[in-house]
Structure formats: C-alpha cells, structure tokens
GULUM-820820 format. One record per residue: residue number from 1; residue in one letter; x, y, z of N, C-alpha, C, O in turn. Coordinates in Angstrom, 3 decimals, decimal comma, padded with zeros to 6 digits, always signed. Example, Ala and Ser with C-alpha at 12.3 -4.5 7.8 and 13.67 -1.06 7.14 Angstrom:
# GULUM-820820
[1 a [+013,190 -005,690 +007,800] [+012,300 -004,500 +007,800] [+013,200 -003,300 +007,800] [+014,236 -003,319 +008,465]] [2 s [+012,850 -002,250 +007,080] [+013,670 -001,060 +007,140] [+012,900 +000,030 +007,870] [+013,409 +001,138 +008,039]] 
END
This chain:
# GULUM-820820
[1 x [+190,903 +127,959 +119,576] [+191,446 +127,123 +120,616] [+191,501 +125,682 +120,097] [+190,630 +125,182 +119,386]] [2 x [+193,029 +124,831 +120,684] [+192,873 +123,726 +119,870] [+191,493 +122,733 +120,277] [+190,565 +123,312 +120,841]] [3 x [+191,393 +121,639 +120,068] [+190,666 +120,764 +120,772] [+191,340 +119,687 +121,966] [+190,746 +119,036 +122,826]] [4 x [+192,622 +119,761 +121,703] [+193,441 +118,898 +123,543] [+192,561 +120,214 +124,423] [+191,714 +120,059 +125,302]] [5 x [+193,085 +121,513 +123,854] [+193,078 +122,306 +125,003] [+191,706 +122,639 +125,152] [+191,489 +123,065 +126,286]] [6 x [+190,612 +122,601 +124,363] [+189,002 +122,354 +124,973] [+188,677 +121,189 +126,049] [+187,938 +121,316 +127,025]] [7 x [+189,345 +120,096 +125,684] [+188,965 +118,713 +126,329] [+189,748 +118,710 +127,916] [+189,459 +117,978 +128,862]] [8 x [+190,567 +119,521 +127,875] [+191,487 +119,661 +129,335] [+191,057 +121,034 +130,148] [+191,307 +121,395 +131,298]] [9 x [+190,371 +121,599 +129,168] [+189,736 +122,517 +130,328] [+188,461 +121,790 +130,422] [+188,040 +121,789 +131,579]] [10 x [+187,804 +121,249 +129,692] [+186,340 +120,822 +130,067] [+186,832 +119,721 +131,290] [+186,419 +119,920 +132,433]] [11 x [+187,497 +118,855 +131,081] [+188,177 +118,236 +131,783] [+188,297 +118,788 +133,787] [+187,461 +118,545 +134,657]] [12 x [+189,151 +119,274 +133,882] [+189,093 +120,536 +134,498] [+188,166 +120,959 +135,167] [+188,303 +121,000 +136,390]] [13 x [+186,959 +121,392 +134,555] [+185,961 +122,057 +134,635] [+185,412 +120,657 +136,163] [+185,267 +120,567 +137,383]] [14 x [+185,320 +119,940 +134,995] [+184,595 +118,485 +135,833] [+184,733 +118,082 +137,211] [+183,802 +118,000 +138,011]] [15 x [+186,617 +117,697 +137,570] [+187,023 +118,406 +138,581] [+186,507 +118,764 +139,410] [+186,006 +118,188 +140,376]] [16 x [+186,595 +120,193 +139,006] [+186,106 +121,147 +140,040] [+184,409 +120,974 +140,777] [+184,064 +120,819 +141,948]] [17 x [+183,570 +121,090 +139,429] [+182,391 +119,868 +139,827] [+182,701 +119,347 +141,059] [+182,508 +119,853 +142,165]] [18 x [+183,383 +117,896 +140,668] [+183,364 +116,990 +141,354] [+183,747 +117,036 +142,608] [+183,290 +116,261 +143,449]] [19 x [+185,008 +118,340 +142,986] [+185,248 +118,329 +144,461] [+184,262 +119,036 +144,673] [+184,237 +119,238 +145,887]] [20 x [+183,150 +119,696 +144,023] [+182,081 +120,484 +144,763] [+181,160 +119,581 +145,279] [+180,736 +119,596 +146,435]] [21 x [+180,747 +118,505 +144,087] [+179,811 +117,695 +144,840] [+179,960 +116,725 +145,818] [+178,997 +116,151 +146,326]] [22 x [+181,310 +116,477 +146,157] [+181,698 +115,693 +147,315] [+181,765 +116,373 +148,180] [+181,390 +115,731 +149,162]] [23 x [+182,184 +117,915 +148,610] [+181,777 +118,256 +149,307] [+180,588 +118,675 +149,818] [+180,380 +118,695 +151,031]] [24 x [+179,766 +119,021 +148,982] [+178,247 +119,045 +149,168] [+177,650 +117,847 +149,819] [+176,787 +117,703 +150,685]] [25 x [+178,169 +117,276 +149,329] [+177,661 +115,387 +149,696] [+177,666 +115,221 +151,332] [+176,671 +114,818 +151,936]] [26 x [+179,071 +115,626 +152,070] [+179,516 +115,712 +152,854] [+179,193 +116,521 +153,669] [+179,196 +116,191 +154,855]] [27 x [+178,787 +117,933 +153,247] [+178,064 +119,346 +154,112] [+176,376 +118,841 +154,342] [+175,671 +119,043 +155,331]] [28 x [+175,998 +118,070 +152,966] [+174,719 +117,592 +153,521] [+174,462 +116,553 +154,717] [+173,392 +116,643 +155,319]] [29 x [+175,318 +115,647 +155,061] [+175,918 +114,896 +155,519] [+175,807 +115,421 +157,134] [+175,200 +114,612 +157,837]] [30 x [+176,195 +116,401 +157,705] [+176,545 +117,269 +158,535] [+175,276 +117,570 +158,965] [+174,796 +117,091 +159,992]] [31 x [+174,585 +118,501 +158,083] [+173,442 +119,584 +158,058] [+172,137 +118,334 +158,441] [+171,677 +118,276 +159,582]] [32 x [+171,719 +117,519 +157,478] [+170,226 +117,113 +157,503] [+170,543 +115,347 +157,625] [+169,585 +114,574 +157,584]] [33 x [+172,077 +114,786 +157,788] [+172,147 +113,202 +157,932] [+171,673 +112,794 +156,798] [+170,470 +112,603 +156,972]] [34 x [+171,948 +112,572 +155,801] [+171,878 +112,011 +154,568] [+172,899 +111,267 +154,635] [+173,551 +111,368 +155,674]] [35 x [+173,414 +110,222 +153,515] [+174,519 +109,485 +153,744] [+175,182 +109,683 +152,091] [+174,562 +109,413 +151,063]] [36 x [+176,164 +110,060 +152,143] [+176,877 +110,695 +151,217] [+176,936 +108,947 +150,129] [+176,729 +107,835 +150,614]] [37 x [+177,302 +109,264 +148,515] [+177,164 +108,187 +147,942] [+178,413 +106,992 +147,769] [+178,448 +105,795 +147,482]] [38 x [+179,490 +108,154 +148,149] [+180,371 +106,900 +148,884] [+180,517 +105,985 +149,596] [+180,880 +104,879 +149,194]] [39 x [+180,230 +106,304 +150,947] [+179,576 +105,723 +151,747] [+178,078 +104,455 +151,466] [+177,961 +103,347 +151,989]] [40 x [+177,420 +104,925 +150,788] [+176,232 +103,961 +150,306] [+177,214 +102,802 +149,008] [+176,947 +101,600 +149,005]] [41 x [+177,863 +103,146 +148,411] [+178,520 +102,537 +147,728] [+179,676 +101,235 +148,296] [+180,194 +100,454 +147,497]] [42 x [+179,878 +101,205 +149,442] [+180,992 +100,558 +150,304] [+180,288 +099,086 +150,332] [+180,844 +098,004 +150,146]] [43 x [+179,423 +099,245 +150,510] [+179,088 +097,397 +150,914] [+178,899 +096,755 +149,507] [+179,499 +095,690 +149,363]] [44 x [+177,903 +097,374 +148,040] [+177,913 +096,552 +147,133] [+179,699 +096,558 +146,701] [+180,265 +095,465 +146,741]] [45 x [+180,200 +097,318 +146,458] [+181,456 +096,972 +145,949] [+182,231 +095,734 +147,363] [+183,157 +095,097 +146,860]] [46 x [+182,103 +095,529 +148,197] [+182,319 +094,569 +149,339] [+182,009 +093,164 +148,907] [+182,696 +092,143 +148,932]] [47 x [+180,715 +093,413 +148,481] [+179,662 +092,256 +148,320] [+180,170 +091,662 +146,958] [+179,916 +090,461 +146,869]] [48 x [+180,840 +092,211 +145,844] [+181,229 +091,715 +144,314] [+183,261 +091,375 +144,537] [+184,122 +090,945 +143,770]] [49 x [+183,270 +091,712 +145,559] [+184,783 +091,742 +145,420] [+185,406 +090,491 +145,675] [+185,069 +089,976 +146,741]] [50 x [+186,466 +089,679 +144,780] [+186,545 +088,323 +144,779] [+187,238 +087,996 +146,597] [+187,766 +088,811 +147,354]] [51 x [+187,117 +087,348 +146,695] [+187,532 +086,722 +148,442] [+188,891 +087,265 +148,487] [+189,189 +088,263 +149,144]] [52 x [+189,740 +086,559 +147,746] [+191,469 +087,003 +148,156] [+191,544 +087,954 +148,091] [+192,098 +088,366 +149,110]] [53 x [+191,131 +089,290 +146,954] [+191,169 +090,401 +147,146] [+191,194 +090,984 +148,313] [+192,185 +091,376 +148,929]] [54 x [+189,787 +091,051 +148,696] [+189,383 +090,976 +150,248] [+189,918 +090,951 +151,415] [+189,965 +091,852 +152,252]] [55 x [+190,577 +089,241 +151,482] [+191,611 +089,224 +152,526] [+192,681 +090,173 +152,582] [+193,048 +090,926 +153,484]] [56 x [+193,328 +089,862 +150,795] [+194,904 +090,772 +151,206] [+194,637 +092,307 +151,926] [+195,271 +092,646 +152,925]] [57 x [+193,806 +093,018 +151,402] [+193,231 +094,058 +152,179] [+192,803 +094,415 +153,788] [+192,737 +095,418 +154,498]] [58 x [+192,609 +093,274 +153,883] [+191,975 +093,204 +155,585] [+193,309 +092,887 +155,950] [+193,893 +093,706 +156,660]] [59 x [+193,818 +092,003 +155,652] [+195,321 +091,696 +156,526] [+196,514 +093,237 +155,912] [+197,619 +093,496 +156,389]] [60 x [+196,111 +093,670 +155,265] [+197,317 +094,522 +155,242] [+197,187 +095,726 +155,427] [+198,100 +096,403 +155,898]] [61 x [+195,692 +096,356 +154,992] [+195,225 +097,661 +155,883] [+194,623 +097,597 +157,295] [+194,454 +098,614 +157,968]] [62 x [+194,401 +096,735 +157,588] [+193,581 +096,444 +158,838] [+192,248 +097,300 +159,054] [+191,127 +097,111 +158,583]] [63 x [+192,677 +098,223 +159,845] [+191,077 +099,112 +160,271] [+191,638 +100,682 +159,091] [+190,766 +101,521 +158,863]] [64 x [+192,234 +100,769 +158,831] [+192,329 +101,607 +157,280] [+191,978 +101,370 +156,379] [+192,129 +102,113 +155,409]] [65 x [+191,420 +100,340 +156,334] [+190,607 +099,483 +154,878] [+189,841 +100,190 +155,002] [+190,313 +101,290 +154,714]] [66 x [+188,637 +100,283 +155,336] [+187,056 +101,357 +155,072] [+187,731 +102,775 +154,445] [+187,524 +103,048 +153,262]] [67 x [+188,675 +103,797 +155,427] [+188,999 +105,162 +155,457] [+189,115 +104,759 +153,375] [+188,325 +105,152 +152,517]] [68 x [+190,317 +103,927 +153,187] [+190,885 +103,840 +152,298] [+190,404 +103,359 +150,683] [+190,865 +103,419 +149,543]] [69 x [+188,994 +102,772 +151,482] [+187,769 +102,579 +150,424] [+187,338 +103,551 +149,695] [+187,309 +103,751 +148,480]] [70 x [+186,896 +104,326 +150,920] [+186,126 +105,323 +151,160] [+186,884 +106,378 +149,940] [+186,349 +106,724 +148,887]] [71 x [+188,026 +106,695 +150,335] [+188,666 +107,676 +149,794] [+188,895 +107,529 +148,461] [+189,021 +108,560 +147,800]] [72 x [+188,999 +106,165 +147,770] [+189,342 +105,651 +146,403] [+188,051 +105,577 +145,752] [+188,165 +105,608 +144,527]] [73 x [+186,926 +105,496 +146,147] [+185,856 +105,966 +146,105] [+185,659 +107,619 +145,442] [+185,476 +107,998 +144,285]] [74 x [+185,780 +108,314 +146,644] [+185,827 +109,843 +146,399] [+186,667 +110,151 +145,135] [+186,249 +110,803 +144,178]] [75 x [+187,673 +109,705 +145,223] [+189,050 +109,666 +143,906] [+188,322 +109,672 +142,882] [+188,084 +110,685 +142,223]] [76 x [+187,743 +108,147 +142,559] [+187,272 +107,442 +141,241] [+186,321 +108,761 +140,754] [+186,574 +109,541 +139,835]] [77 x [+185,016 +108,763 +141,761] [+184,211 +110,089 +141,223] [+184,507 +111,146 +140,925] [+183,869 +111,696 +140,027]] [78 x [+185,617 +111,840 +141,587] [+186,311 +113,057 +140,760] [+186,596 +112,812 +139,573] [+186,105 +113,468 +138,654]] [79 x [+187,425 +111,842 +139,387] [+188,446 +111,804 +138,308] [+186,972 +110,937 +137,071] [+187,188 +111,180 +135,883]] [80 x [+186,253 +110,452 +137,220] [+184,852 +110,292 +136,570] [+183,879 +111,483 +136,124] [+183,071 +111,526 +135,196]] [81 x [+184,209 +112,397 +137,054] [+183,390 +113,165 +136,840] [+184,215 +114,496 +135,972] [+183,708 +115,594 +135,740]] [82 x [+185,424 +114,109 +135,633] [+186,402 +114,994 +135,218] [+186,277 +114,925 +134,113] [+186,236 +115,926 +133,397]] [83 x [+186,133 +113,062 +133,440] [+186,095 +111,866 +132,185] [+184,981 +112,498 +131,615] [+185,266 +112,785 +130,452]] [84 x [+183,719 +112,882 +131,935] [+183,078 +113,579 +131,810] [+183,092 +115,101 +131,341] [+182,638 +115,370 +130,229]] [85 x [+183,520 +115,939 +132,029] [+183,443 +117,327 +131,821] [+184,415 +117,608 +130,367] [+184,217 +118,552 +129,602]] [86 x [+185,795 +116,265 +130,146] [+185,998 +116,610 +129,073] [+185,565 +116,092 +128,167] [+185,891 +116,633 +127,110]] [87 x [+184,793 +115,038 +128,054] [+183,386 +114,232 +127,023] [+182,686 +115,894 +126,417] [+182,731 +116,338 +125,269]] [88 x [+182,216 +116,380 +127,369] [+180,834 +117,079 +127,028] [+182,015 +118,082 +126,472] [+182,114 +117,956 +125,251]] [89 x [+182,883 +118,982 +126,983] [+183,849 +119,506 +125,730] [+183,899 +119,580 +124,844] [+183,617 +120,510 +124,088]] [90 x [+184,548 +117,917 +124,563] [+184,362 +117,661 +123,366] [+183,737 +117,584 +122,465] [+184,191 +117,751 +121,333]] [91 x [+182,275 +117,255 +122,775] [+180,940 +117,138 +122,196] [+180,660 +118,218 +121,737] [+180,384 +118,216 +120,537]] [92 x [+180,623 +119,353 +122,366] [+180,643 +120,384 +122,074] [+181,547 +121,406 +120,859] [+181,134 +122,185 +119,999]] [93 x [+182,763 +121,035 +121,209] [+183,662 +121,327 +120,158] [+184,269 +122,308 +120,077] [+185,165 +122,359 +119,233]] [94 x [+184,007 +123,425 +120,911] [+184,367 +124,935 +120,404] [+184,748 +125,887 +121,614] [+184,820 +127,115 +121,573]] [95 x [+185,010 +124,931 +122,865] [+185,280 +125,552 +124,027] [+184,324 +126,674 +124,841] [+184,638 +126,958 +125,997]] [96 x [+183,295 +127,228 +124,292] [+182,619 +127,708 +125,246] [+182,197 +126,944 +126,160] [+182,442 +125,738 +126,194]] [97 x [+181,380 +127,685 +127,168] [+180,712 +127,318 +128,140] [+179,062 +128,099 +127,584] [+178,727 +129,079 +126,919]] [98 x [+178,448 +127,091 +128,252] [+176,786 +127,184 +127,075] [+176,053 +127,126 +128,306] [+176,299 +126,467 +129,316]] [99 x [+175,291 +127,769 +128,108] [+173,974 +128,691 +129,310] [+173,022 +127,192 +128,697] [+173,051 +126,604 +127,616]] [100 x [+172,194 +126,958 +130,016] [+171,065 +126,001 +129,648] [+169,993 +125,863 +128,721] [+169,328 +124,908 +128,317]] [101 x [+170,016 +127,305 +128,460] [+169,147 +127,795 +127,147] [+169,943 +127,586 +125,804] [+169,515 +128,020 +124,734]] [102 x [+170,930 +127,007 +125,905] [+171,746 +127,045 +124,957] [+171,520 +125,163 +124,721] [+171,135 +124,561 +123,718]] [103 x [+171,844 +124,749 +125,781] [+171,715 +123,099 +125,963] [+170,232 +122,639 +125,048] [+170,103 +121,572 +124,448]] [104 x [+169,422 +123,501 +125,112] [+167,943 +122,290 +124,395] [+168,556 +122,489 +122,550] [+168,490 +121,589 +121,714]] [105 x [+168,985 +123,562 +122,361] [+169,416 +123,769 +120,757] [+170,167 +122,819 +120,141] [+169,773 +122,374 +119,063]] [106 x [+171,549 +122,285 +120,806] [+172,252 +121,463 +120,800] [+171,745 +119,699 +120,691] [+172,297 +118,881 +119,955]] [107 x [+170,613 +119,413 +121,587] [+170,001 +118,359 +121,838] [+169,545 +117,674 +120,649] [+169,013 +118,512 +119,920]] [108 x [+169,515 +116,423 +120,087] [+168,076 +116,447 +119,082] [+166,957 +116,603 +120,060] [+166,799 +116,499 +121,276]] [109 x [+166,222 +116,908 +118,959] [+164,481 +117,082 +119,261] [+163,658 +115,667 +119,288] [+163,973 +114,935 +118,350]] [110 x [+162,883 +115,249 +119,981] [+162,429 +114,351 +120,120] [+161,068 +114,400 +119,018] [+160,489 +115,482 +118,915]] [111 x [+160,575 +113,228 +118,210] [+159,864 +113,258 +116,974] [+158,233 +112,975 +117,530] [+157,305 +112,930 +116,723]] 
END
C-alpha cells in the first residue's frame, strides 16, 4: 500500500474518532452533566480574541455567534483529530492497525 494511501486512511480513521468523541462528549453531557470541551473552550478563545474581531462577529452573527463558535470548535477538533490519525499512520508506515500490545514495541524504552 502506497504511503498517501496509509496517511488518508489513518487520516480517516481519526475522523471517525473524532465524531465519536464529540459525540460521546455530548451523550455524557446528557447522561451525568459534564460540560463537553467545546463548550469549556468558548470563553478563553473570547478572552484572546482581538476586539474588532469580536465586534464584526457580534454585529453580524448576532445571537448565532455562540451556536457558530461552538460548531467551528467541534469542526477544528475533528479535522485535528483527523491531522492526527494520519501523523500516527504515518509514523507507523505500513498501514496496519496495531493492537496496544503492539504500541509498547514500537515506543522507545525508557533508560
């Protein structure tokens, strides 16, 4: 298998991850009131964001600004967590998928 096509399925892989753990995020959310990490994430990114930014947003989404945070948020972490799945791919090199017992072999060993 080439290596694009390892890195786009690991890729891929990540993805899928990632809509799992947002939804998990979200089912926990539901179940026991936890606050999903999007959500916890909304005010520091608020708090660093230059002023005009800010405004043009408030004046042009109005009360869709949060939903729309929120959601570009969720986005970024998929597609991060995707950046990822095809990293470790790659790292890997050879397109399997590797059992956890497989993961300490791969590791260095600590001296």
């Amino acid at each position: 298998m080439s290596m694009r096509r390892v890195v786009i399925r690991g890729f891929g892989s990540g993805v899928v991850a990632g809509l799992l753990l947002v939804a998990l995020m979200y089912l926990a959310k539901l179940v026991i009131g936890t606050t999903p990490l999007p959500q916890l994430l909304q005010q520091p990114i608020l708090a660093v964001m230059p002023g005009f930014a800010f405004g043009f947003l408030i004046d042009t989404l109005q009360h869709a600004g949060k939903v729309v945070e929120e959601a570009g948020l969720i986005v970024g972490m998929i597609v991060g967590l995707g950046f990822l799945g095809g990293a470790w791919a790659w790292a890997l090199g050879d397109g399997r998928l590797c059992a956890s017992s497989d993961i300490g072999g791969r590791l260095p060993r600590a001296q």
